[in-house]
C-alpha positions in Angstrom: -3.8 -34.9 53.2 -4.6 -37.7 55.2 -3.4 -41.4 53.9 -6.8 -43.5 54.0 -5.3 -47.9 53.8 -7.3 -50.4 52.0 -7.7 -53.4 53.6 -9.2 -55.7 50.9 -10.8 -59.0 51.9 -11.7 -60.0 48.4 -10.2 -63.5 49.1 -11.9 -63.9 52.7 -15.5 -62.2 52.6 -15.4 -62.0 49.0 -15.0 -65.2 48.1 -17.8 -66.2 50.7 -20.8 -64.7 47.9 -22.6 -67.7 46.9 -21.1 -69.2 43.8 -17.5 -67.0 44.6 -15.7 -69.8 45.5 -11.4 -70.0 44.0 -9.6 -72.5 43.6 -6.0 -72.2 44.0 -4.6 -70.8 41.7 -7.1 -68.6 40.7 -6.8 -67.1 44.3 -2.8 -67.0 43.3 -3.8 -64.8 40.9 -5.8 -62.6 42.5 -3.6 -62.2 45.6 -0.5 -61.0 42.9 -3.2 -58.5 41.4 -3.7 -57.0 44.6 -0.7 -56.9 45.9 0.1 -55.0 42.4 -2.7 -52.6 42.7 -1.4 -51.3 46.1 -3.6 -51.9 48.9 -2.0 -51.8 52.4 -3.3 -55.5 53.6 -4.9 -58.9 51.9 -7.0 -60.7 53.9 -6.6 -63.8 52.2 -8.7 -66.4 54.5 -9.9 -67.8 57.7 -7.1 -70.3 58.6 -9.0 -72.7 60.9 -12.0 -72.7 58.4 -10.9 -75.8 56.4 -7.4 -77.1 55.1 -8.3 -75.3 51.9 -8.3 -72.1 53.4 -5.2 -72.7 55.8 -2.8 -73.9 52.3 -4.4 -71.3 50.0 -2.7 -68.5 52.8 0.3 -70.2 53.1 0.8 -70.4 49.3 -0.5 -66.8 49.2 2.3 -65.9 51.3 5.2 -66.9 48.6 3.5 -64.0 46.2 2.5 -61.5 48.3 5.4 -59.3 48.4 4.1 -55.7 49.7 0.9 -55.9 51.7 0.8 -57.0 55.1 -1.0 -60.5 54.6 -4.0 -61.6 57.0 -5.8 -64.3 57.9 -9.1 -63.9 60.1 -9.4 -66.2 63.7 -12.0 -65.8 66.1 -11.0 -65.0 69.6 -9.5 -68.2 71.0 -6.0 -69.1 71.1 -6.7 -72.2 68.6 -7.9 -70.0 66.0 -4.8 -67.5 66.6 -2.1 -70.1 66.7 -3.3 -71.9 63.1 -3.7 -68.7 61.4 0.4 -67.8 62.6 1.0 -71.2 61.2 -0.7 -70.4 57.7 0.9 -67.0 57.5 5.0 -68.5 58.7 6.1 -67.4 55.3 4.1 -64.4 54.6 6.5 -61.2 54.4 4.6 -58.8 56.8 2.0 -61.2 58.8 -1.2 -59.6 60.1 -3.8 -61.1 62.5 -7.2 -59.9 62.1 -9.1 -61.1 65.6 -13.2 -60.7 66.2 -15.8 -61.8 68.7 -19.5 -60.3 68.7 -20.1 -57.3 70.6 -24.2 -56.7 69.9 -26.4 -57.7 72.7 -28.7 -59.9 69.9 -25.5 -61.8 69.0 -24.3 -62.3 72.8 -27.7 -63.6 73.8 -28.6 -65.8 70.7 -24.9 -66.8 69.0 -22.4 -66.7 71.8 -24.5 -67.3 75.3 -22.0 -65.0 77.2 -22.3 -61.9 79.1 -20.8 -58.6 78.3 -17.7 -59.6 81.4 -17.4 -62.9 79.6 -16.5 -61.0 76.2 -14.2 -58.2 77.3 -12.4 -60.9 79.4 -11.8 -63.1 76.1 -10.5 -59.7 74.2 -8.2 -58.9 77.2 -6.8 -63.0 77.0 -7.1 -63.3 73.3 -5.2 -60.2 72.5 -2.6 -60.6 74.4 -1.7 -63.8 73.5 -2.2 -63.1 70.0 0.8 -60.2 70.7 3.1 -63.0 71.6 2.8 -64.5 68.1 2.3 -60.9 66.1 2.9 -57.4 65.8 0.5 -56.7 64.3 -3.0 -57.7 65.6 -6.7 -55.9 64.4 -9.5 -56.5 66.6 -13.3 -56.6 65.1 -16.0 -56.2 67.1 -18.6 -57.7 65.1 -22.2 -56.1 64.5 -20.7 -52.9 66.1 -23.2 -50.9 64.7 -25.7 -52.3 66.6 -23.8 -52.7 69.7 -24.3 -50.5 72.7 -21.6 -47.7 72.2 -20.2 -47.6 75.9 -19.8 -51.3 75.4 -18.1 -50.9 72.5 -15.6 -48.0 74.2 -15.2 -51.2 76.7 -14.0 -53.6 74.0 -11.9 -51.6 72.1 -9.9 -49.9 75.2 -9.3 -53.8 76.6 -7.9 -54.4 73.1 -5.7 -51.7 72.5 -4.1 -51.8 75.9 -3.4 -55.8 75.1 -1.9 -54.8 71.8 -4.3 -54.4 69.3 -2.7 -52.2 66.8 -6.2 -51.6 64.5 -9.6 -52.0 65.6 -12.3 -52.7 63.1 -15.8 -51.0 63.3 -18.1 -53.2 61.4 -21.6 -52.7 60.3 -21.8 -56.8 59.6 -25.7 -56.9 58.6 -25.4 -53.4 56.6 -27.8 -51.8 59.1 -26.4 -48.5 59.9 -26.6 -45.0 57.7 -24.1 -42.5 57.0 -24.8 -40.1 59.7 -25.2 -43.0 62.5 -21.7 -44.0 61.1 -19.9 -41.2 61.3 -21.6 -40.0 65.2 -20.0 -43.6 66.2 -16.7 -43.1 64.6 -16.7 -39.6 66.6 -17.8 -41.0 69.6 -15.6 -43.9 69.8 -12.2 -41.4 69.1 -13.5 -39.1 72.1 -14.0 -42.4 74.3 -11.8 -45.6 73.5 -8.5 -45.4 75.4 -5.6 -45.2 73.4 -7.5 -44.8 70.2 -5.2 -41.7 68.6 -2.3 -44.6 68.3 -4.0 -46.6 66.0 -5.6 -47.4 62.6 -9.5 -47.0 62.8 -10.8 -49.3 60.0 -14.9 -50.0 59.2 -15.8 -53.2 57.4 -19.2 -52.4 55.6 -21.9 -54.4 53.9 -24.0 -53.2 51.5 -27.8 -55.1 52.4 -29.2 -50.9 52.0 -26.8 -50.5 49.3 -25.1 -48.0 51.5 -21.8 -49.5 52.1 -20.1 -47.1 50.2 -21.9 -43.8 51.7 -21.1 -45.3 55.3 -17.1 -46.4 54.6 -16.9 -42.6 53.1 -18.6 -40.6 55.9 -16.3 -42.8 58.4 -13.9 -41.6 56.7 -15.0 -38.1 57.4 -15.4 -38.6 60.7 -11.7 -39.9 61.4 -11.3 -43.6 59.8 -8.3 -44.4 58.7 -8.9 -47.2 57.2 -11.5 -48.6 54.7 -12.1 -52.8 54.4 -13.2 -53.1 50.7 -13.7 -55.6 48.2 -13.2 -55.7 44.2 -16.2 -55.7 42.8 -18.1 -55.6 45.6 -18.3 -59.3 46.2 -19.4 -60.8 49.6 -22.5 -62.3 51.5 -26.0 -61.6 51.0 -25.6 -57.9 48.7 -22.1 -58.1 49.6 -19.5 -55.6 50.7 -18.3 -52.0 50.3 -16.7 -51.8 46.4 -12.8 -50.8 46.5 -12.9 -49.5 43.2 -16.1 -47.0 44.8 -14.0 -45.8 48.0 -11.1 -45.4 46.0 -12.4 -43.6 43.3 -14.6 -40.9 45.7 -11.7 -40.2 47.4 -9.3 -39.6 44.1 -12.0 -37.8 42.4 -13.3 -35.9 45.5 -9.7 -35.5 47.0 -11.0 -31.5 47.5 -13.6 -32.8 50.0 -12.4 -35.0 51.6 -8.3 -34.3 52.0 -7.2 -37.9 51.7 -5.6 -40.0 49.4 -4.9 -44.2 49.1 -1.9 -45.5 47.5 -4.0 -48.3 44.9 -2.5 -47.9 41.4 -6.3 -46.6 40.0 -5.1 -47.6 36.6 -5.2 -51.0 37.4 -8.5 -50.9 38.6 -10.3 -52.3 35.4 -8.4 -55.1 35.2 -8.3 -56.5 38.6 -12.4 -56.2 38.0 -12.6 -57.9 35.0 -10.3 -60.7 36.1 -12.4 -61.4 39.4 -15.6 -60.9 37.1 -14.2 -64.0 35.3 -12.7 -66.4 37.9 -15.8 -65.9 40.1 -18.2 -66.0 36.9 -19.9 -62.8 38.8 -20.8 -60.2 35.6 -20.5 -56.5 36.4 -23.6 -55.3 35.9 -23.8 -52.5 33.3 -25.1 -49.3 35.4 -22.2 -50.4 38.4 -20.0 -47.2 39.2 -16.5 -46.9 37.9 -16.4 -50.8 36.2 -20.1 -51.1 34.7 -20.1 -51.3 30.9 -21.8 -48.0 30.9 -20.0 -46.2 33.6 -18.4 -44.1 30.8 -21.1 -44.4 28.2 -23.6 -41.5 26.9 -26.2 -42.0 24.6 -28.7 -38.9 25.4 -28.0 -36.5 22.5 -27.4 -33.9 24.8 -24.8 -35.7 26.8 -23.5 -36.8 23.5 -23.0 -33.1 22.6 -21.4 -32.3 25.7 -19.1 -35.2 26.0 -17.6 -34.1 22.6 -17.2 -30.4 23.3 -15.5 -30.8 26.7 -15.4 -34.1 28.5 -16.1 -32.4 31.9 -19.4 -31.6 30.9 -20.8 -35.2 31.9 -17.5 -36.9 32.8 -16.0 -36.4 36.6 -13.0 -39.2 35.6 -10.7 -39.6 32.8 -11.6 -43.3 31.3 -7.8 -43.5 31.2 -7.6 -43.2 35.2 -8.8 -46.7 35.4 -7.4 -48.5 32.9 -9.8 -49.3 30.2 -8.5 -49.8 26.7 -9.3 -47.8 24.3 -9.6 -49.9 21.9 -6.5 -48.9 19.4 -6.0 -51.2 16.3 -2.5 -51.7 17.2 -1.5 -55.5 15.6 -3.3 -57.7 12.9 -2.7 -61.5 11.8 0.6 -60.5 10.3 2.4 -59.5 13.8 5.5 -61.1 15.3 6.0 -62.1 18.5 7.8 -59.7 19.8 5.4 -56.7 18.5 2.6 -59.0 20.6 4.8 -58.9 23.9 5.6 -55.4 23.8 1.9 -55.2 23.8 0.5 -57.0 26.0 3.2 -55.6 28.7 1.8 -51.9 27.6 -1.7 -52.9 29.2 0.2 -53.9 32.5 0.4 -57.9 32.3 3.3 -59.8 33.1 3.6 -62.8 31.4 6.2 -65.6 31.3 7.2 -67.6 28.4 5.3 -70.5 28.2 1.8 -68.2 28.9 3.2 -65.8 26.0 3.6 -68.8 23.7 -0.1 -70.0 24.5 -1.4 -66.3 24.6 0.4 -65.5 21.2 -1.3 -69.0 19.5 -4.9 -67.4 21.0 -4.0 -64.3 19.0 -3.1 -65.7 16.0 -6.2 -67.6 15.8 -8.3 -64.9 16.6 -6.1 -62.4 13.9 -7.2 -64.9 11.6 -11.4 -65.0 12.5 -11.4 -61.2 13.0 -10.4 -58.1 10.7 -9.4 -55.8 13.7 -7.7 -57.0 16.9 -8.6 -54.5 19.6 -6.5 -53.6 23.0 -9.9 -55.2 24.5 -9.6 -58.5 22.5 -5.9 -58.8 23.7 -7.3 -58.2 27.0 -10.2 -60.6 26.9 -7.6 -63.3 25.7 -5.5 -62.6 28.4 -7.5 -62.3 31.3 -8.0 -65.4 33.9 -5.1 -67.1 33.1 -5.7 -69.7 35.5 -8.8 -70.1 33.7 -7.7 -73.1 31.8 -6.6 -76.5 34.4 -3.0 -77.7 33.3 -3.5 -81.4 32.0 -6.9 -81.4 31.4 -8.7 -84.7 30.8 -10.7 -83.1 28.2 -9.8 -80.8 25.0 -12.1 -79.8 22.1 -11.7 -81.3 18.6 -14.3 -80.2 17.0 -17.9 -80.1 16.6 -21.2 -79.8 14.3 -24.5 -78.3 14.8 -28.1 -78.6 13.2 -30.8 -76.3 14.3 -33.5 -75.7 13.2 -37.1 -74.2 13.4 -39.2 -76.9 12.5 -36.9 -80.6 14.2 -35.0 -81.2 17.5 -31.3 -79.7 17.0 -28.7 -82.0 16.9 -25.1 -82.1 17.6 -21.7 -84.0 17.0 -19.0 -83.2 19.4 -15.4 -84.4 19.2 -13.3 -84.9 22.5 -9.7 -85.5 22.4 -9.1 -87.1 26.0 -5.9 -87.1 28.0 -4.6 -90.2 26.1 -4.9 -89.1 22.9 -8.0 -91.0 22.5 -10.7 -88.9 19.9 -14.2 -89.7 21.0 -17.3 -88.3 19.5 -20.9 -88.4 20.3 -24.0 -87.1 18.9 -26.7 -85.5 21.3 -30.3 -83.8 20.9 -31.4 -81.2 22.5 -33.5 -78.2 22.9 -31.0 -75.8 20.4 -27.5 -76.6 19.7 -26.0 -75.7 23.3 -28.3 -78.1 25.3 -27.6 -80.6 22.4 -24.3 -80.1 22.7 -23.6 -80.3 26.2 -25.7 -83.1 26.1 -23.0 -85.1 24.0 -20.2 -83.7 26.3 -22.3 -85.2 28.7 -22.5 -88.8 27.1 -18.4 -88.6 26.4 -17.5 -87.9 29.7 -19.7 -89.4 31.9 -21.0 -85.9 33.2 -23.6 -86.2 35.8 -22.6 -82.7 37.2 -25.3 -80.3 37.4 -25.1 -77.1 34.9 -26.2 -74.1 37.6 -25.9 -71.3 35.4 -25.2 -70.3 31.7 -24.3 -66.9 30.7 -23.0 -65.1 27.7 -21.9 -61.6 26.6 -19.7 -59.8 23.6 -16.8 -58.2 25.5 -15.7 -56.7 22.6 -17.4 -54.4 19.9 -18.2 -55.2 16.8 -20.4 -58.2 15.0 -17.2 -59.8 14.8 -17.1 -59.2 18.9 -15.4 -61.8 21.3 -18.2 -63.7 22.7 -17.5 -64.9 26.6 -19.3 -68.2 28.0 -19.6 -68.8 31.8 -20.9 -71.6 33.0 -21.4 -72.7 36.8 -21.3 -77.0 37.3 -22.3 -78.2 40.5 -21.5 -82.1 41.7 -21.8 -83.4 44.9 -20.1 -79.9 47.3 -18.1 -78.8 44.8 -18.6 -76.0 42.8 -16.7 -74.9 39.3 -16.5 -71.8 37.3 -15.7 -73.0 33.4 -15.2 -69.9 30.9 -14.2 -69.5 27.4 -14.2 -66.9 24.9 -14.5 -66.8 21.2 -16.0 -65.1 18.3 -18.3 -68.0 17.9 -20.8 -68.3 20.5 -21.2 -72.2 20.5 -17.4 -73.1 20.6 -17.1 -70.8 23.6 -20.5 -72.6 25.3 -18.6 -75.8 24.6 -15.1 -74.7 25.6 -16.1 -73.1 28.7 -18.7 -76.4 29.5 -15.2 -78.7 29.2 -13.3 -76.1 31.5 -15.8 -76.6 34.1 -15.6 -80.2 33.9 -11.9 -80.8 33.6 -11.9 -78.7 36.7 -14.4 -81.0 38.8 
């Protein structure tokens, strides 16, 4: 069986969805989660976009420990030389190099002729091979770039040291047949190609991302570009979890294999889900809520008589709890640790300590505490800002049919001051918020407001995500609880004390 990498660009393309953007350390995070699920290379920025992206890849570097780590430059040698600064400490450093290749994108983006390009590949390259060993070249909007231009680009690259060249279908234009006659084409044409990785990077704008990384695949890829989720711009990319799970599921077709840890799959979705405030919708394959759900009576009946019936993966394969009573409000410690490092976290003492205080309070609001409410307490560490200005006290609400609802909100601030407000509103949230809003000065703009139970149960956790916008920043506040409005208030002064 052939070994298919995953090159995940969750942190680079990813992150560029609208609303997507990470702050530090919730990139951190991410990047150790990756790194722990097994995919061959992290893309983990665009070094000469901003200083933000150039630090976040450097401090990325100090966790990564297994996957060749990547930062994306155009073809120019100032683009090359800060992305080897931003990757100095990474353990296996990676250059991922592009320049257009489509005659649209030559004529209207870059003003330069065909000889201009393959002369900037030839310099680019090579003196990208002075700083690293190994170098991928993209040719963007390959799909709809003239195919002997294309055998062109790639040969000049390889022979300058390009160890991986990338076939991207950038505006998601191609189909699975079109993919897979280029893939052939280019391995009977390109120059060296047999002695390295063929990757494709695909979006999903005819939501068929997946359908076109899989039939490359087919056709001699060895390499698939992927993100969690399925995150990226416009529709976004090709899902990870997809790719991965068609190959393990359909390893009979199509003779290949990756080397992602599938059970860790679930998590890694649900944390991104939270730190980017992007839900998973429902019907979304492999992660959706009802990717393993049946409630037709006649998959019902089948389901229970032999799972194989209407089920093509074990739940179990992707690592989503089953929801076992295993610990109540009279638990130690140590019982809640032994746990919690059964569902794959690693946790240090001081997050234990805070994680274990969560529990305790939950064990005491709720009469069963699920593998999923462990989970849902645990997930997003980063969620919560380390000094925050602001901390909950408590609160009041009056609602009501018939008069305007009111609210009284307590703040504790970061000098142990207690403030409280009273605000009116349209219901008790927008009441609420609006008293936050009057304690803290807020004049940040609240984007978007969601809520859903991420547990079972009428005693289910309830998780709030809120988007705040002020000025060109852009913050992700989230909180869970069993009750609805201390989690709209929690995750509103999350958002804030991030901003």
């Amino acid at each position: 069986m052939r070994k298919i990498k995953i090159f995940d660009t969750t942190l680079r393309d990813g992150e560029q969805s609208p609303g997507c953007t990470m702050n530090l350390a919730e990139k951190l995070e991410m990047a150790a989660e990756l790194d722990k699920l097994g995919v061959d290379v992290i893309e983990a920025g665009f070094a000469i976009c901003s200083d933000d992206d150039f630090n976040a890849i450097r401090e990325v570097s100090k966790v990564v420990e297994n996957a060749k780590l990547v930062s994306l430059a155009r073809c120019n040698k100032k683009d090359i030389d800060r992305a080897y600064e931003a990757l100095a400490e990474a353990k296996h450093p990676m250059l991922h190099t592009f320049i257009a290749t489509s005659d649209i994108h030559l004529k209207h983006k870059l003003e330069m002729t065909r000889e201009q390009v393959l002369e900037t590949i030839k310099e680019s390259v090579s003196y990208a091979k002075t700083k690293f060993e190994f170098i991928e070249f993209s040719a963007e909007d390959a799909s709809r770039s003239d195919k002997d231009f294309l055998v062109q680009a790639y040969s000049a690259a390889i022979e300058n040291g390009a160890t991986t060249i990338n076939v991207p279908d950038t505006v998601g234009y191609t189909t699975p047949l079109e993919m897979a006659e280029l893939i052939k084409y280019l391995k009977a044409n390109v120059k060296g190609i047999d002695n390295v990785d063929i990757s494709v990077h695909c979006h999903d704008d005819l939501g068929l991302s997946t359908a076109n990384s899989l039939s490359a695949v087919l056709a001699g890829a060895t390499q698939v570009e992927c993100t969690i989720n399925g995150i990226g711009e416009r529709a976004g990319n090709t899902s990870l979890e997809e790719v991965v799970m068609g190959l393990k599921t359909r390893k009979d077709f199509y003779n290949a294999y990756t080397d992602v840890n599938t059970k860790r799959i679930y998590k890694i979705s649900k944390l991104l889900s939270t730190i980017s405030g992007m839900v998973v919708a429902p019907n979304k394959a492999i992660v959706g809520a009802n990717a393993f759900a049946h409630e037709a009576g006649i998959h019902q009946h089948g389901v229970l008589k032999e799972r194989s019936t209407y089920e093509i993966m074990n739940v179990e394969d992707i690592g989503i709890p089953q929801n076992k009573m295993v610990l109540g409000k009279h638990s130690g410690k140590h019982a809640f640790k032994d746990r919690i490092e059964s569902l794959g976290y690693d946790i240090d003492d001081k997050a234990l300590e805070e994680a274990f205080i969560k529990f305790k309070n939950l064990a005491d609001k709720k009469k069963i505490v699920t593998d999923t409410d462990i989970e849902a307490l645990l997930i997003g560490n980063n969620a919560s800002v380390e000094n925050p200005l602001y901390t909950l006290k408590s609160f009041m609400v009056n609602d009501s049919d018939s008069i305007s609802s009111f609210a009284s909100v307590s703040i504790l601030d970061n000098k142990e001051n207690i403030v409280e407000a009273i605000g009116k509103g349209n219901g008790p949230i927008d009441a609420a918020f609006g008293a936050i809003d009057s304690l803290t000065s807020n004049r940040a703009k609240l984007v978007n407001y969601s809520i859903q139970a991420i547990t079972e149960g009428e005693d289910a956790l309830g998780e709030v995500i809120v988007r705040l916008s002020s000025d060109d920043k852009t913050v992700i506040g989230r909180a869970v609880s069993t009750d609805i409005i201390e989690a709209s208030l929690m995750a509103y002064i999350n958002g804030l004390n991030k901003l």
